[in-house]
N, C-alpha and C positions, 0 to 999 in steps of 0.2 A: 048696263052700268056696272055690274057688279063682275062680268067679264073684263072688263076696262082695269075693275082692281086688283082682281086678281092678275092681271097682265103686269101691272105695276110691280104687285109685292114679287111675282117669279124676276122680276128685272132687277130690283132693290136687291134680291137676296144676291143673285147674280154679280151683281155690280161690288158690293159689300166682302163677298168670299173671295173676288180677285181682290179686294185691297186688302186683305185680312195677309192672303198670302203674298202679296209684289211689298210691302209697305217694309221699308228697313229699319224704321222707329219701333223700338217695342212696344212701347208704351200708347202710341197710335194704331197698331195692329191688334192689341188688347182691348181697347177702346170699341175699333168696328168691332170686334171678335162679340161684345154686349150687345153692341145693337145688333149684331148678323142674330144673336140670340131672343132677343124681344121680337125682331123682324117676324122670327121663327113661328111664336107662339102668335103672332096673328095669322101665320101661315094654317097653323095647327086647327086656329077657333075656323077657319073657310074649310076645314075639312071637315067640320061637325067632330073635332076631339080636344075638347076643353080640360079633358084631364090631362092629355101630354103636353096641350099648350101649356097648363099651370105649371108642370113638371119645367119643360125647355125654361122660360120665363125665371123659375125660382133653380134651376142645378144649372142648366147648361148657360143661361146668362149673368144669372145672380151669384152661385157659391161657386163655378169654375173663374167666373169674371176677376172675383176676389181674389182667389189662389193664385192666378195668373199676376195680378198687379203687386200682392205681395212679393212674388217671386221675383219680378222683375227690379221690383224698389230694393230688395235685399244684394241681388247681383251686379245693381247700378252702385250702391255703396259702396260694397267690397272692389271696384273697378275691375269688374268682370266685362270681358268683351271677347266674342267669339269671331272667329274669321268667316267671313263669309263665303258660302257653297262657292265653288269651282264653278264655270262654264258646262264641263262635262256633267259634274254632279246632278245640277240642276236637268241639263235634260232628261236623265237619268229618273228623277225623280218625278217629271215631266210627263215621259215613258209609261211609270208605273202606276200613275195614275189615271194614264189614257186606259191600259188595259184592264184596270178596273173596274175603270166607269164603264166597259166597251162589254165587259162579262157581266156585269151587274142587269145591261140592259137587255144582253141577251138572256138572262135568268129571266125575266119580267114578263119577256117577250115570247117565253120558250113554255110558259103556263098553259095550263088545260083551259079553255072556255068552255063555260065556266069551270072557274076553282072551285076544286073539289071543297066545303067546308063542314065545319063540326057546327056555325054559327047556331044553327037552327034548334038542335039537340043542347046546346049550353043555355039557350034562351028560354027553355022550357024548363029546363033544371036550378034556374038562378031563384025560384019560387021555394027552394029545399030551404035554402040559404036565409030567407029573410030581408036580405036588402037589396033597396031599390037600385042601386047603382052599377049594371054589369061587369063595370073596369076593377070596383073594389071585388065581386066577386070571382073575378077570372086571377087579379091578383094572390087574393087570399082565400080560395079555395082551390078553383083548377090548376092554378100553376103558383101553389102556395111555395113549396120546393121551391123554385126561382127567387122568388121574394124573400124567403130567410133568409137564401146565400148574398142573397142584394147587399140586405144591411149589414151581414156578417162581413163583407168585403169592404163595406164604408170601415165597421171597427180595425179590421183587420190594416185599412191604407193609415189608419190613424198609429193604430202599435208601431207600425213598420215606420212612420217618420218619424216618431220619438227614438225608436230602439236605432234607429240608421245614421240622424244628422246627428252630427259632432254636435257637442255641449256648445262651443265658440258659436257656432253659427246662430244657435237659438239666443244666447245672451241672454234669457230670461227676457220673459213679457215686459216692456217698459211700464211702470208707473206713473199715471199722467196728474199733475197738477191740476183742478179741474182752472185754476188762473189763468194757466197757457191752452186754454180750449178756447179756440175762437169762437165768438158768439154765436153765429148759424149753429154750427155742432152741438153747443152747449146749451140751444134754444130747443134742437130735434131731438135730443138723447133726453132731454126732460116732458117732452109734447108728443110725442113720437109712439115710445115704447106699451102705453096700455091700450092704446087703438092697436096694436100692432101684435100686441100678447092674445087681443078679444079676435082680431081674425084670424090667427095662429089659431086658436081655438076651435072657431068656427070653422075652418077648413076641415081640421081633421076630426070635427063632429057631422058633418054634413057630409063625409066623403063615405058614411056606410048608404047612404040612400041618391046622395048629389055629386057632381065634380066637387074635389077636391083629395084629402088625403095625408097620410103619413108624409111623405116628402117633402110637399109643399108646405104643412104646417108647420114641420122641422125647421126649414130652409127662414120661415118669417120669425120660429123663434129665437133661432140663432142669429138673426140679425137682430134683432132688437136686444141682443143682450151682448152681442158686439159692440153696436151704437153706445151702449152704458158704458162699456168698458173705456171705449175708446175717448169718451168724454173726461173720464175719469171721475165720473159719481160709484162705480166700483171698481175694486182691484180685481185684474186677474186671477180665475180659481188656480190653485193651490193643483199639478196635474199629482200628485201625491195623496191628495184627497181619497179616503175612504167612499167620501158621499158623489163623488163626480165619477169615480169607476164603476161603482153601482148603477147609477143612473145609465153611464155610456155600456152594459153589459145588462142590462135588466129590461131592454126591450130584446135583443136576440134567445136571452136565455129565458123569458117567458116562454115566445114563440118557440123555442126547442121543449121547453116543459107541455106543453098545450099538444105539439108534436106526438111525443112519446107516450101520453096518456092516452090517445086513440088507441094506440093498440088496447086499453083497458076497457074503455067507455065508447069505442065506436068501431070500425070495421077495420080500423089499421093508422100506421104512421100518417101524422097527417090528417084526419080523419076529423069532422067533429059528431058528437052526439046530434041526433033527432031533436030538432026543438032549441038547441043551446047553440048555433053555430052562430049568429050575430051577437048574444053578448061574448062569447068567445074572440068574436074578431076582434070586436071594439077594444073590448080590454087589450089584446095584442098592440090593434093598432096606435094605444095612448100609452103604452108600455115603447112601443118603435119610435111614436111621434120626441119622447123625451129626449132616447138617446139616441136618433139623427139628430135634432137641434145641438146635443153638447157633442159629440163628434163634427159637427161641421163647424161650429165655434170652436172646439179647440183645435182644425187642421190649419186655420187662420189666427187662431191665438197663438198659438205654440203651448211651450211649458211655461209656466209662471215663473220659476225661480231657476238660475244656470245650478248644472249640480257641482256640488264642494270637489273640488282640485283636488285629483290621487295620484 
């Protein structure tokens, strides 16, 4: 039976990725592009990895799902419309994905039996650490490096689209009446958001010992404080704000301060003391979980206010 469903889901995704790419509607292509994404994270839970399901599920179907529909509603406004690829292009590009995929399988296929792995040597080491959860451990200690620059690269895509799009195009965040909120919306932004602040929470309280985590609890709080805005029970933050730069800069530069003090307190950059690495994580990771929730709210928000005409 459970062969039967995994047959399905490889078919669904299958079927799903060609309509993502042949579909000439954008707005329909972005549409499967969520499900191809949800599809994902059931793909993920049949592989026994509930942490990247959450991930897929909340970034690659939830907050790209957004950024995509935004962008396409803003370029349908402005009567934006691109030519469509050539004949040649298209195989072209056809081409370079057969080759690809065609080296990809030969990398796969070209591995030692068995792969050489560290698994064994990490798993006996994850007992230094304190928590039960190997994924937060390999994030946030083995391959802590990788993880700062992660989030530094969410701040970093956020600087770059304030400092890049034109004033015109942002227009400043509209101001919503909450009158001209239609009821659903107006029913979930008030019903919605403290079940959804409590497993934001819970996720990335449970992610030092269980699945879950920094990303994922970001990803639920910035929706729920999207849903407010968009209802119009609050105004868009102020991106001028002293208190919203703090926050969007105060989980990277924790983890760079916690960084730098190993060389003080433990064996080197990066490093934590004997005894202290789990309240070290946690603090980083509720320092990280804030400011991904307002960097992924504000790369969907925009700026609040257009800037004054020079």
């Amino acid at each position: 039976m459970m062969v039967l469903l995994d047959l399905a889901l490889a078919a669904w995704l299958l079927a799903l990725a060609l309509h993502v790419v042949m579909e000439r509607n954008e707005r329909s292509a972005i549409i499967a592009f969520l499900a191809l994404g949800l599809l994902l994270g059931l793909v993920w839970v049949r592989l026994a990895a509930p942490d990247v399901a959450l991930t897929e599920i909340a970034i690659g179907g939830g907050g790209t799902g957004i950024l995509l529909l935004r962008a396409e509603a803003a370029l349908r406004g402005r009567g934006k419309h691109e030519e469509g690829a050539t004949r040649g292009g298209k195989l072209a590009v056809a081409a370079g994905c057969a080759v690809i995929s065609a080296g990809l399988g030969f990398a796969v296929l070209a591995l030692a039996s068995p792969a050489p792995t560290l698994a064994p040597a990490a798993s006996d080491a994850i007992a230094a650490t304190g928590l039960g959860n190997p994924v937060t451990a390999v994030l946030l200690a083995y391959r802590a490096l990788d993880t700062l620059l992660e989030k530094v690269v969410v701040l970093l895509a956020l600087v770059g689209i304030w400092s890049l799009a034109p004033d015109g195009i942002w227009g400043g965040a509209p101001e919503v009446a909450p009158a001209a909120v239609p009821g659903p919306l107006a029913w979930l932004a008030r019903i919605l958001p403290p079940f959804g602040v409590v497993i934001g929470v819970y996720m990335f309280w449970v992610g030092a010992d269980a699945p879950g985590g920094t990303f994922q609890a970001g990803t639920v709080l910035a929706a729920m404080w999207l849903l407010v805005i968009m209802a119009g029970l609050l105004p868009p933050p102020d991106a001028a704000s002293p208190a919203l730069r703090l926050v969007l800069v105060g989980g990277p530069a924790l983890f760079l301060a916690i960084a730098f003090l190993g060389f003080i307190v433990a064996d080197g950059f990066l490093a934590y003391p004997e005894g202290f690495a789990k309240p070290l994580i946690v603090a980083i990771e509720a320092a990280l979980t804030l400011s991904v929730a307002a960097a992924l709210a504000m790369l969907v928000a925009g700026p609040a206010r257009k800037a004054p005409a020079r």
